[in-house]
C-alpha positions, -999 to 999 in steps of 0.1 A, spaced: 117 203 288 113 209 326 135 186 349 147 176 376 186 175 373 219 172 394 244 179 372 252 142 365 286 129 343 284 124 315 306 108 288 317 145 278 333 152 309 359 127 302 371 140 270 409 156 265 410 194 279 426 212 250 443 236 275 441 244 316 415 269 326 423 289 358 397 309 372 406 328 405 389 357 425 404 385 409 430 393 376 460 396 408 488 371 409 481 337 422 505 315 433 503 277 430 524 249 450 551 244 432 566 214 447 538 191 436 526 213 403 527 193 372 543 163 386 512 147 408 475 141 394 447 154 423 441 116 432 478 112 440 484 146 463 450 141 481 460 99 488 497 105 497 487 132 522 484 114 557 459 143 568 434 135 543 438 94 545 395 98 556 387 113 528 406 94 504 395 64 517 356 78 511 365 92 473 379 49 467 350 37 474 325 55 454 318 48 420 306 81 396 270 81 384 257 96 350 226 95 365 208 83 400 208 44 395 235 45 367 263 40 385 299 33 365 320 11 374 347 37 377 356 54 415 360 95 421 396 79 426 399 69 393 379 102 383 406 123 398 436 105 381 425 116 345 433 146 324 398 165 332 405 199 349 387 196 385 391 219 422 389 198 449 381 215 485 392 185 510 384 180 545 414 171 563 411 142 592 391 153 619 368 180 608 338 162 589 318 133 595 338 100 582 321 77 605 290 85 595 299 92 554 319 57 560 285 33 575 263 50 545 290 32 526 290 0 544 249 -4 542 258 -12 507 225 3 493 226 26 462 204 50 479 227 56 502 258 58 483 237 85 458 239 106 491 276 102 497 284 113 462 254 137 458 264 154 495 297 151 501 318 146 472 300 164 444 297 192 467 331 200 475 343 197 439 338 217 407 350 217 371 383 234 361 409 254 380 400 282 407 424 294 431 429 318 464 441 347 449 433 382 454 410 404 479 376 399 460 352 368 462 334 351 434 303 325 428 311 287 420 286 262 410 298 232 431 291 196 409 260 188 434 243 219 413 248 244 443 258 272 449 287 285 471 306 321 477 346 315 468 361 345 493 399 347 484 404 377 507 397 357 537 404 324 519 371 306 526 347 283 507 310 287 521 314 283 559 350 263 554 387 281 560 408 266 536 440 258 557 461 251 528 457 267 495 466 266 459 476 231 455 485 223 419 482 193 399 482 179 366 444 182 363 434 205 386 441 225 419 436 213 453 426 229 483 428 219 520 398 226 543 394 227 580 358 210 572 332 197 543 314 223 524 281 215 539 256 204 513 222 226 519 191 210 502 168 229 480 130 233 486 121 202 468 145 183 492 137 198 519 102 186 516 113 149 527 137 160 560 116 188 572 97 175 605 62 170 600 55 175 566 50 141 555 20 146 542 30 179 516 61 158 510 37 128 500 17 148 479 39 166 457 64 134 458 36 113 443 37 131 411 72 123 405 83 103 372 112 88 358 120 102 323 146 86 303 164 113 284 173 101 252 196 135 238 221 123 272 220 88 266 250 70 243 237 49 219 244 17 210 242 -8 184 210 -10 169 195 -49 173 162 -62 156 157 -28 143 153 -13 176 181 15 192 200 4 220 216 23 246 252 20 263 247 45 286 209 55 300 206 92 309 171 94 332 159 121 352 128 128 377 103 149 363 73 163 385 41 172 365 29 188 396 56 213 402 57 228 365 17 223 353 1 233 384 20 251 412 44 272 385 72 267 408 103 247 400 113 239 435 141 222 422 161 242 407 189 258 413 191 292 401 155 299 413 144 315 446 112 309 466 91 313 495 72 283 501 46 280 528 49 240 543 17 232 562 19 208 593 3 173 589 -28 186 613 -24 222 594 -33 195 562 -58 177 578 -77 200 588 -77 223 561 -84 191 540 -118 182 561 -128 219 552 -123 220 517 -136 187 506 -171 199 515 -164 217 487 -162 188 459 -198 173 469 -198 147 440 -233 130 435 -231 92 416 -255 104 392 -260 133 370 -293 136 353 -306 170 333 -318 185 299 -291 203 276 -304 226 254 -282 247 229 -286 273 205 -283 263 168 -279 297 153 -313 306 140 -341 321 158 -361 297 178 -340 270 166 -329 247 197 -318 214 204 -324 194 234 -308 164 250 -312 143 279 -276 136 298 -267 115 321 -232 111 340 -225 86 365 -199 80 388 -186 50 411 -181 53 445 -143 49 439 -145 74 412 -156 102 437 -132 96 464 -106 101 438 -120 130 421 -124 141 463 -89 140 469 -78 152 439 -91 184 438 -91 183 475 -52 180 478 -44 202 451 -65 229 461 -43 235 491 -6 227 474 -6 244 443 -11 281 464 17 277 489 47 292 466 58 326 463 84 341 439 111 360 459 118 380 432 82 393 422 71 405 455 71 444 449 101 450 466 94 436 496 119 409 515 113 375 528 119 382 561 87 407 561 63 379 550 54 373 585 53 408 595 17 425 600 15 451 583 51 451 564 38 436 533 8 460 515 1 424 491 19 394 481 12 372 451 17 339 444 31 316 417 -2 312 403 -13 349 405 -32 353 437 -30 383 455 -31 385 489 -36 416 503 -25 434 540 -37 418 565 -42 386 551 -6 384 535 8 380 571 -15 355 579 -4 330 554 28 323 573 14 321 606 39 338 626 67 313 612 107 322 603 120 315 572 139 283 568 170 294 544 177 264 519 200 266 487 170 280 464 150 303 492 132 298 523 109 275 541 81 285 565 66 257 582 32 262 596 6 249 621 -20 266 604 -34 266 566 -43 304 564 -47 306 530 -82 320 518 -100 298 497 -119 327 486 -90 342 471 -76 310 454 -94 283 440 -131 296 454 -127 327 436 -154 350 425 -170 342 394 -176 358 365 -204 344 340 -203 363 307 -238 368 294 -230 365 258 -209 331 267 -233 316 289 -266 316 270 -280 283 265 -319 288 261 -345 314 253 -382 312 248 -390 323 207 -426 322 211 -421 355 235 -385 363 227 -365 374 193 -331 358 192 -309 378 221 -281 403 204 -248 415 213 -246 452 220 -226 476 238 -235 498 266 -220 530 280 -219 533 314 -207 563 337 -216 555 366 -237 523 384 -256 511 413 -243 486 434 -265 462 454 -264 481 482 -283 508 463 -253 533 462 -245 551 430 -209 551 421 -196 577 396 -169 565 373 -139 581 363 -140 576 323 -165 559 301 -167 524 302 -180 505 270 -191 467 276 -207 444 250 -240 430 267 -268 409 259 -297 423 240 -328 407 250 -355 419 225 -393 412 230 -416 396 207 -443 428 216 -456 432 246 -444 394 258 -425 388 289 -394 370 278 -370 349 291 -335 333 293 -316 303 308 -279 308 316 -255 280 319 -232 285 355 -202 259 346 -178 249 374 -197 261 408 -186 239 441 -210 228 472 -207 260 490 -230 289 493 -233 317 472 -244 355 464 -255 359 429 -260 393 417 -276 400 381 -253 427 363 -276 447 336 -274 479 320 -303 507 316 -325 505 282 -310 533 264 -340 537 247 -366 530 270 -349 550 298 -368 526 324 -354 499 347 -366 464 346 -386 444 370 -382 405 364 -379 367 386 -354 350 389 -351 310 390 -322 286 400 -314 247 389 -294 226 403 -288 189 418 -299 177 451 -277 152 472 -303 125 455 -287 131 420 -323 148 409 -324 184 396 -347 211 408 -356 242 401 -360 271 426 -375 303 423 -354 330 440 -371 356 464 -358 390 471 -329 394 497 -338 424 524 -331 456 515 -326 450 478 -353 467 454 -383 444 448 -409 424 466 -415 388 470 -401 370 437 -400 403 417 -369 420 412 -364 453 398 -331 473 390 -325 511 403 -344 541 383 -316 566 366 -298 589 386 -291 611 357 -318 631 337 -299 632 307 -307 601 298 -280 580 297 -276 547 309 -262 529 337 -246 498 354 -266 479 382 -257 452 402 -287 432 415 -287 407 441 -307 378 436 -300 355 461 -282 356 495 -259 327 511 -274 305 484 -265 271 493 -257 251 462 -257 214 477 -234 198 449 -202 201 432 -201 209 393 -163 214 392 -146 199 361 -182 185 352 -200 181 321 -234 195 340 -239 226 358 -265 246 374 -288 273 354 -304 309 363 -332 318 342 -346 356 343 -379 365 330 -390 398 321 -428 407 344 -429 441 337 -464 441 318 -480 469 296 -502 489 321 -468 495 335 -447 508 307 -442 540 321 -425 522 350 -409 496 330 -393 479 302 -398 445 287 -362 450 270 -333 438 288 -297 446 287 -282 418 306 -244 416 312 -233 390 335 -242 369 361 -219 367 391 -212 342 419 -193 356 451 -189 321 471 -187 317 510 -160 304 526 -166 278 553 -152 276 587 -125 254 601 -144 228 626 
């Protein structure tokens, strides 16, 4: 279970030690105040010390929390009087800020005593005994969940000389500081105090949940057959964080680099991208599946609508989290490079994100505009005034359209049923017309279509999840292995207009690419030995697709038809190995 956690108390942490634990920075000797050892609790050395009468006064007025809102009716003064093994780092008078710890207090809101406890007092205090001993430094977790470097040889905590050492107490060892530890938030806090990030902080804050955590809570006495509860354990859960960005900003123990758009950087990559989701109210077009046999088909008439409040949601949902789930990076899956060299052109040869894009040199600089890493407790900020990631490379990838997976519709009067079969290829021809030799043999499993005689046949392919945005689409087929001849056929589109209706559109050929008018035709063999090859034909060129299909039940089409006829059989085949069709989109300009 994914949470969001601060290391709350529970009812364990009041439970009998059964002996002391002393942890210092090394196995040397440690000495421990012997004048107070053993005969004062922590509450009792820290209250009857006139230099720390501030921070006594702060720990007496907070009461401990098993969880944010739960709050007990017990103070960190009472806390520090029992038998529970604690280290206490203490400010002494003077050298943190009491007045302003002290009016948090006096607003009398739980909010902001959650802050005094969460900031100041859980994070200069730890379970059991650790003491300044030795030449060698060590790693606490503090009780607010972070964590600090303990350096005995130069007697320091974080940032803090401890002034006086090693005092011991019944439950616990105290330590005198020249300041507080200073509490440094984690990414997912640092989203609401960063400057000008309200809208990321927003966002991602919107998917936040309350989760009550039964397993923490203390039951109580059950009543009308239902469980009660004593004590209610919740915690803040974030569907966003885990489901869609992979990043658990959160925690502790994990490191990030998280890019932090500007509220302009937002809005303006936000205007660009929601040209993307053109939603229409109504959806209106024939579905026609294969039923297994030959010639066997089904047809349906569908129809989805959608209110006007419908798309603005649907807008700005896939608007907003087209742009947040790509800003975090793994610190520790970089390939070797370091977070200051994010921003560097030309130090970084790629970077990938938490959900697996790649972002080669010179792009990866780009991302993070020139900004310096902010260091918080679980890795770095970089706030932006630019959104430079590609939506090419992210959500408006390249696509892919599997022949075999994407057949919806074939004509049986001129067609057998299309078959599965696997082509060798050692080389191909892209759409440029240049022949590219391939190291190894590659085997790929196309589709067979197979001519009722001398009929020109055709097929319909289904193109699921395309945006408003324009497009190259490129046939990829394989030679005839038998034939030894390259095909000629047309090519048609369907698709929505912004009036809901669908159209079809018969695609001409792009300059420079094999064919004339609306009759395509793939590359002749380069080899004489009569093996077969890969080609790569472009069909249409900035192809302007008007509406959105993402995440809908309808989708655009491509049929191809086979023209090669038989006076030209020597030229041609009417058999057609068809792979897949694929959709390179266009990304559009800031305005």
């Amino acid at each position: 279970m994914n949470k969001i956690t601060f290391n709350w108390l529970t009812g364990a942490l009041f439970m009998l030690a059964a002996a002391t634990t002393i942890s210092s920075c090394s196995d040397d000797h440690f000495t421990v105040d012997s004048g107070v050892s053993g005969r004062q609790t922590l509450w009792e050395s820290i209250v009857t010390n006139d230099n720390l009468s501030e921070y006594a006064d702060i720990l007496s007025r907070v009461h401990y929390s098993k969880s944010k809102g739960n709050t007990t009716p017990e103070s960190y003064a009472r806390l520090f009087s029992n038998d529970q093994k604690f280290t206490v780092w203490a400010p002494q008078n003077g050298t943190f800020q009491y007045e302003y710890w002290k009016s948090l207090l006096d607003d009398g809101t739980v909010e902001s005593a959650y802050k005094v406890e969460t900031e100041l007092i859980r994070n200069n205090m730890t379970r059991f005994n650790h003491l300044v001993s030795g030449n060698s430094a060590q790693k606490l977790k503090l009780f607010s969940g972070k964590s600090v470097v303990f350096d005995c040889a130069n007697a320091m905590i974080k940032n803090q000389h401890i002034t006086q050492p090693n005092i011991g107490a019944k439950n616990g060892t105290l330590h005198i500081t020249d300041g507080a530890i200073e509490y440094q938030p984690n990414l997912y806090e640092y989203l609401a105090i960063a400057a000008d990030i309200d809208t990321l902080n927003t966002y991602i804050k919107g998917f936040e949940e309350i989760v009550f955590d039964e397993d923490q809570s203390t039951q109580g006495p059950i009543i009308d057959g239902n469980v009660t509860y004593v004590d209610s354990i919740t915690y803040i859960s974030n569907e966003f964080l885990y489901n869609y960005m992979n990043a658990y900003l959160n925690e502790e123990d994990s490191s990030y680099a998280v890019i932090m758009p500007t509220n302009e950087a937002w809005k303006k990559a936000y205007k660009r991208i929601a040209t993307y989701f053109n939603y229409q109210k109504e959806y209106t077009q024939d579905i026609v599946s294969l039923d297994g046999e030959v010639g066997d088909l089904s047809t349906t008439k569908r129809t989805t609508r959608f209110s006007e409040q419908e798309i603005d949601s649907m807008v700005r949902t896939f608007t907003s989290s087209s742009i947040a789930a790509n800003l975090a990076f793994n610190t520790n899956a970089q390939f070797g490079h370091t977070v200051d060299e994010y921003a560097q052109p030309g130090a970084c040869d790629s970077l990938r994100n938490t959900v697996y894009a790649v972002f080669k040199d010179p792009i990866s600089a780009t991302l993070f505009d020139g900004a310096s890493p902010v260091e918080v407790s679980n890795g770095y900020a970089f706030i932006v005034q630019n959104y430079n990631i590609p939506d090419t490379l992210t959500f408006l990838s390249k696509r892919d359209y599997r022949a075999e997976n994407m057949l919806i519709k074939y004509d049986a009067t001129k067609s057998e049923k299309p078959l599965s079969d696997e082509c060798v290829y050692y080389g191909y021809t892209d759409a440029e017309g240049e022949y590219h030799q391939l190291d190894s043999v590659l085997t790929i499993s196309t589709l067979h279509v197979i001519p009722k005689g001398n009929s020109q046949p055709n097929v319909t392919f289904r193109l699921p999840n395309t945006y408003s945005c324009k497009y190259d689409i490129y046939v990829v087929t394989a030679y005839n292995k038998n034939a030894g001849y390259p095909y000629q056929f047309r090519a048609a589109l369907t698709y929505h207009n912004n009036n809901s209706t669908a159209r079809s559109t018969n695609l001409t050929v792009p300059a420079g690419v094999l064919g004339s008018g609306n009759k395509f035709e793939t590359h002749p063999l380069v080899d004489e030995t009569g093996v077969h090859f890969r080609d790569s034909v472009l069909v249409a060129q900035d192809f302007d697709l008007p509406v959105c299909y993402f995440n809908m039940s309808s989708d655009a089409y491509i049929t191809l038809q086979i023209t090669g006829v038989a006076a030209a059989r020597s030229e041609y085949t009417n058999d057609m190995y068809i792979e897949k069709i694929v959709l390179v989109p266009k990304m559009r300009d800031d305005e």
